[in-house]
C-alpha atoms as one frame of an Amber mdcrd trajectory, in Angstrom:
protein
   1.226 -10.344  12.872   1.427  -6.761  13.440  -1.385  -4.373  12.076   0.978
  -2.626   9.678   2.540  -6.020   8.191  -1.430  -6.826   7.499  -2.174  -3.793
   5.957   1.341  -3.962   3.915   0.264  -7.533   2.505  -3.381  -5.996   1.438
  -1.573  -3.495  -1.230  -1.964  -5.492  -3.771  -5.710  -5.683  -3.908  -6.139
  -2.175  -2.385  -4.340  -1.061  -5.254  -6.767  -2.796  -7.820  -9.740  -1.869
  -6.330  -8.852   2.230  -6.601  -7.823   1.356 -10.087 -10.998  -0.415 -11.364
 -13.543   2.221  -8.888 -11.183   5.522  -9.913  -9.812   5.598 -13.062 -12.499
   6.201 -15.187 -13.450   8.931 -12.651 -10.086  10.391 -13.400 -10.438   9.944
 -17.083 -13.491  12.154 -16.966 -12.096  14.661 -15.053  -9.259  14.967 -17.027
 -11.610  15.762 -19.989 -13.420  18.288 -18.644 -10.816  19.999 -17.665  -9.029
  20.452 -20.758 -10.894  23.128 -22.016  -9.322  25.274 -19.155  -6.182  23.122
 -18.861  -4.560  24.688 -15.786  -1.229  26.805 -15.892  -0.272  26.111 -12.119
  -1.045  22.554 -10.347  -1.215  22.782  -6.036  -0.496  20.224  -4.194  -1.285
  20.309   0.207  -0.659  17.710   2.494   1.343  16.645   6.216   2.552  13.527
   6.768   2.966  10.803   4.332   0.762  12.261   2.031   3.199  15.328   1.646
   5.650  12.567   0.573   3.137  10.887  -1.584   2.538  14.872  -2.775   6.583
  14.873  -3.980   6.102  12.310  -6.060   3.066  14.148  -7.345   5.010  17.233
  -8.465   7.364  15.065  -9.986   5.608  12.833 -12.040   3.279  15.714 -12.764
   5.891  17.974 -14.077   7.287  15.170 -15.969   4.387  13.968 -17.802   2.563
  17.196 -18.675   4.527  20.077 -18.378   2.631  21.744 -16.072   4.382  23.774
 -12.798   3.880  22.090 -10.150   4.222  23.406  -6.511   3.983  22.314  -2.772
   2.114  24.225  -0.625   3.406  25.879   3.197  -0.219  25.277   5.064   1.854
  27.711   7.115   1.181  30.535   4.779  -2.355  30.407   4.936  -2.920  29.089
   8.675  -0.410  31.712  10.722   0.210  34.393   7.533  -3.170  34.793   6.662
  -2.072  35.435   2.873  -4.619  35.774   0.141  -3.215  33.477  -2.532  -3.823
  34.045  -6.489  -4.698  30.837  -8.181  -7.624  31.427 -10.735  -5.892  29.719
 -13.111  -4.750  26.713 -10.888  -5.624  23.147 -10.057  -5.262  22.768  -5.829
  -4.875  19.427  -4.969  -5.421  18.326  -1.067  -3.664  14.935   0.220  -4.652
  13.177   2.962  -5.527   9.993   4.520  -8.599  10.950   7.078  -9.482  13.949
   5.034  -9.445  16.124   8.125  -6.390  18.006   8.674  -7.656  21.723   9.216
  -4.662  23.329   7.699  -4.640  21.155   4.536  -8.591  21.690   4.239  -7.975
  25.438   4.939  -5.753  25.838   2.366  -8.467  24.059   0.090 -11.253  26.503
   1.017  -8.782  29.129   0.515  -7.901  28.380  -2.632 -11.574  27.322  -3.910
 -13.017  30.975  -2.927  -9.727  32.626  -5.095 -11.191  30.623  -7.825  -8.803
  27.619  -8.252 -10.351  23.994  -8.988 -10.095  21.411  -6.133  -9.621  18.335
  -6.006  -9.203  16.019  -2.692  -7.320  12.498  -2.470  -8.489  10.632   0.490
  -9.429   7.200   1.984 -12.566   8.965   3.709 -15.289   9.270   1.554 -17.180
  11.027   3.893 -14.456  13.467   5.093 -14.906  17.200   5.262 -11.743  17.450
   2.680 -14.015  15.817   0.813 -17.230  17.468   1.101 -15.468  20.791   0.519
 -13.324  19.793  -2.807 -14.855  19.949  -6.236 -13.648  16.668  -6.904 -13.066
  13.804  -4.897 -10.652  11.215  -5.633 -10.628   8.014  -3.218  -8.288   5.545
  -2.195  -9.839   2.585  -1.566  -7.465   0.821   0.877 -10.275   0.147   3.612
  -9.683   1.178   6.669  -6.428   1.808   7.887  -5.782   0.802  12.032  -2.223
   1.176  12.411  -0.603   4.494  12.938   2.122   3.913  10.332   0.447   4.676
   7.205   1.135   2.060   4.102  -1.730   1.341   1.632  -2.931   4.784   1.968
   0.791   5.970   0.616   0.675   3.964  -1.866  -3.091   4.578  -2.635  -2.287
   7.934  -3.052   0.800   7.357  -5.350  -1.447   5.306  -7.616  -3.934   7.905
  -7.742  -1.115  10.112  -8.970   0.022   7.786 -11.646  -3.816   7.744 -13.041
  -3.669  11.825 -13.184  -0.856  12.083 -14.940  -1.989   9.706 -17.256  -5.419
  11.297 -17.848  -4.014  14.803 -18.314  -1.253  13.382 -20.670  -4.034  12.668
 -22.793  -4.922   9.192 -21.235  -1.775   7.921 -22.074  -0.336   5.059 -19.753
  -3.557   3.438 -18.369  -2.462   0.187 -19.348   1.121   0.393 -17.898  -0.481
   1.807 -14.195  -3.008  -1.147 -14.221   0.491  -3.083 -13.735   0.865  -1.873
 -10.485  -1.032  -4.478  -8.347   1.019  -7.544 -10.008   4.242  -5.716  -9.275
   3.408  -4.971  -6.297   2.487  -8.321  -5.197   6.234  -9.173  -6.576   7.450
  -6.950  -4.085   6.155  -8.740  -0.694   7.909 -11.895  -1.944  10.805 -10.097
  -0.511   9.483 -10.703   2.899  11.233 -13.874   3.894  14.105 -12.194   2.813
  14.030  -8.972   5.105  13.042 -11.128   7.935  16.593 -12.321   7.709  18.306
  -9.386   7.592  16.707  -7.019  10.383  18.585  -8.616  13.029  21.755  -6.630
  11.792  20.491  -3.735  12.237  18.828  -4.043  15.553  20.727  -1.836  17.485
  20.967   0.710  14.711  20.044   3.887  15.691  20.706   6.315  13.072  21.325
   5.837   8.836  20.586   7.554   5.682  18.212   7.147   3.257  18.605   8.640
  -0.456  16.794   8.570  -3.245  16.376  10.703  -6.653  13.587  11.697  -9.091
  10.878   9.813  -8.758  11.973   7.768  -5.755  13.257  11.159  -4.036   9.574
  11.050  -2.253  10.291   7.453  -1.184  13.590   8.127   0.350  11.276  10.637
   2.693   8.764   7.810   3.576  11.144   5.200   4.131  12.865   7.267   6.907
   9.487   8.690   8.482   8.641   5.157   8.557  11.915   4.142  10.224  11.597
   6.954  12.488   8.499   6.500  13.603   8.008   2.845  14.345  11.669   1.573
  14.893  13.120   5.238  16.579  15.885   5.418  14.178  17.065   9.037  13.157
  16.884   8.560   9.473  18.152  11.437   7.450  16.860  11.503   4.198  18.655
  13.475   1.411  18.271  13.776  -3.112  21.437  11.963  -3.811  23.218  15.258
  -5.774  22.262  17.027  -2.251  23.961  14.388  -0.496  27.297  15.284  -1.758
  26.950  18.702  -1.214  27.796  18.279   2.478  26.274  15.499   4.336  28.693
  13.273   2.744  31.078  14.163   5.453  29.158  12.292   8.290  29.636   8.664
   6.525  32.554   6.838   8.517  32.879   3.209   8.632  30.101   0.972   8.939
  27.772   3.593   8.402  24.154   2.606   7.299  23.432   4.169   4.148  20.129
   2.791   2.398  19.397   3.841  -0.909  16.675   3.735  -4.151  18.583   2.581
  -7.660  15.774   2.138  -9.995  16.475   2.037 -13.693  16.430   5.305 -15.839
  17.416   8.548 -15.255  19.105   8.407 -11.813  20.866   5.229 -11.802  24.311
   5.927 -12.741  24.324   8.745 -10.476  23.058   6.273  -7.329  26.178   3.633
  -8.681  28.725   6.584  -8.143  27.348   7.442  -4.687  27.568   4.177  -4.243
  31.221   3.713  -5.376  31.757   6.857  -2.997  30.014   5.187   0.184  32.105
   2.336  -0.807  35.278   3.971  -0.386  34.319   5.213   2.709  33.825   1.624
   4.431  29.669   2.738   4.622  26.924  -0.446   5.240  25.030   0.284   2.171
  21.555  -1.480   1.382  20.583  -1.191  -1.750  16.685  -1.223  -3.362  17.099
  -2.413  -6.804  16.498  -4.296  -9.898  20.285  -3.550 -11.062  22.782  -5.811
 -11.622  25.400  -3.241 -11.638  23.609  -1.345  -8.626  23.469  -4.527  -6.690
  26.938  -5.174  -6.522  28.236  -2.349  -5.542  26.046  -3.089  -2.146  27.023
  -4.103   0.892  23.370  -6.091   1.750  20.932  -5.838  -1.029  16.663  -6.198
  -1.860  16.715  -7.033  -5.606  12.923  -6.029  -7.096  12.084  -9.123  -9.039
  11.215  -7.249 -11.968  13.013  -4.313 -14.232  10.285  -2.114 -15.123  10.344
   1.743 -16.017  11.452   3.933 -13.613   8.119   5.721 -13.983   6.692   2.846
 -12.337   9.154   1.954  -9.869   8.300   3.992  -6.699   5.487   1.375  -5.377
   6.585  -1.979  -5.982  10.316  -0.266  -4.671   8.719   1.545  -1.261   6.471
  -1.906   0.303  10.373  -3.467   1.103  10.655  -0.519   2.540   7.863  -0.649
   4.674   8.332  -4.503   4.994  11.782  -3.508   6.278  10.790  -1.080   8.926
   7.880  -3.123   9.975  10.076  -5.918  10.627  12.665  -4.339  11.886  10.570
  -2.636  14.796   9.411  -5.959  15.627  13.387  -6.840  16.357  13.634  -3.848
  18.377  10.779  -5.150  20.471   8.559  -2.177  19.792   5.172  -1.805  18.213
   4.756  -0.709  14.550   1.239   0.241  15.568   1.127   2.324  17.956   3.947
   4.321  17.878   5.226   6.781  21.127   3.657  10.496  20.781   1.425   9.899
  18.033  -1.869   9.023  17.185  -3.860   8.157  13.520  -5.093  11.586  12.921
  -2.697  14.575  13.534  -4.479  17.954  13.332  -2.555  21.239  12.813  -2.461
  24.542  12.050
């Protein structure tokens, strides 16, 4: 078994453990900062942590009202801009803790009088030795290049903020995760059938919306870095501004249809890619998703969409895991790239 399908089948319990060690953490945080409740929230990260920082913003926004913006490293690294954010919370994401333009913009922000706060796997990182508050993941130690349990780590971490500055509402519904999760790499066996069609693929789409838009990103780094494949990924009401026009026949189209907000939107893409003879795999607990699919992963559970984006990302991951093992390449140790990738 490949290092990344071993850390993919450890979610479940990494997931409890940064539950159980964190969330009272969280819960005190989130009280002592309610007395200067921030107007502005920050988040910073590369990688697969500036996916897991999407789903951030939105859930964020969503559950406390708060603004909620991505950082450009860029601005501070190569612009040199002095930043005003007295009044706001500056979150750094990232799974070694030592990306020098995600810590800069930390420092940056810390010294203009914003709060920090750093979401890491590495307790003894210098993100978080810099941060005023450290969050961890505690996913153990992550060997393959593809990250998986840090993602979701981080994603979990996110649910438990929300919560705590929603007033420490939705706890009980986050300590859920782990189960559903586990539910999700039942799929396996599944997947393992289904990868050899799309051996020789070597380019799809991937499309998500809401709070699975930041999955739709992961799913195609993950594709494109351990299986080669150019994997666009595209908000499904962006897809039909334009890049609806590549889809011919046969074309692989894979997309998240949780229930809630965005599923009746994803069912008339789908009825679109339909008409256009597209290979559509659909993520979903939706009957009337499902069928409109060409090759489907059914979730085994319908749960609210505000808790869909980890047990609906690990077939994702199981997918592209898989999937690089019928390609005959290496999920581990992908071409050009190593664990820690430092920038500026």
């Amino acid at each position: 078994m490949s290092l990344m399908l071993a850390e993919i089948q450890q979610q479940p319990m990494a997931l409890e453990r940064t539950i159980r060690r964190e969330g009272k953490r969280i819960k005190r945080f989130a009280e002592s900062i309610a007395k200067r409740r921030p107007q502005l929230i920050v988040l910073v990260a590369r990688g697969s942590s500036d996916n897991a920082a999407l789903f951030g913003r939105y859930l964020l926004e969503i559950s406390t009202g708060i603004p909620v913006s991505l950082a450009a490293p860029g601005v501070h690294t190569l612009y040199h801009t002095k930043m005003r954010l007295q009044d706001a919370l500056v979150v750094g994401i990232s799974q070694s803790g030592e990306g020098p333009d995600v810590n800069i913009v930390l420092e940056n922000a810390k010294q203009s009088g914003a709060h920090t706060i750093a979401i890491t796997n590495a307790a003894d990182s210098a993100m978080a030795q810099l941060a005023d508050e450290t969050f961890l993941i505690h996913a153990g130690r992550e060997r393959s290049v593809a990250a998986t349990k840090t993602y979701t780590g981080q994603l979990v971490i996110f649910h438990m903020l929300a919560a705590a500055l929603n007033g420490n509402q939705g706890f009980a519904e986050v300590e859920r995760l782990p189960e559903l999760a586990a539910q999700s790499l039942e799929l396996r066996p599944h997947i393992e059938t289904m990868v050899e069609r799309y051996a020789y693929m070597n380019q799809c789409v991937v499309v998500g919306r809401g709070l699975n838009y930041a999955n739709a990103y992961e799913f195609a780094i993950k594709l494109m870095e351990t299986c080669y494949v150019v994997a666009e990924r595209f908000s499904s009401a962006d897809f039909l501004h334009g890049p609806i026009a590549m889809v011919e026949r046969d074309f692989p189209a894979f997309l998240f249809a949780p229930p809630g907000k965005t599923l009746q939107g994803m069912q008339d893409l789908l009825g679109k890619l339909n008409k256009l003879g597209a290979e559509t795999v659909v993520i979903s607990s939706e009957k009337a998703a499902l069928k409109l699919a060409s090759r489907t992963l059914q979730i085994p559970s319908r749960i609210e969409e505000s808790l869909t984006p980890i047990p609906y990302i690990i077939p994702a991951q199981l997918f592209a895991a898989l999937l690089a093992k019928a390609k005959g390449l290496s999920p581990d140790s992908p071409r050009s790239l190593a664990k820690v990738t430092k920038t500026v």
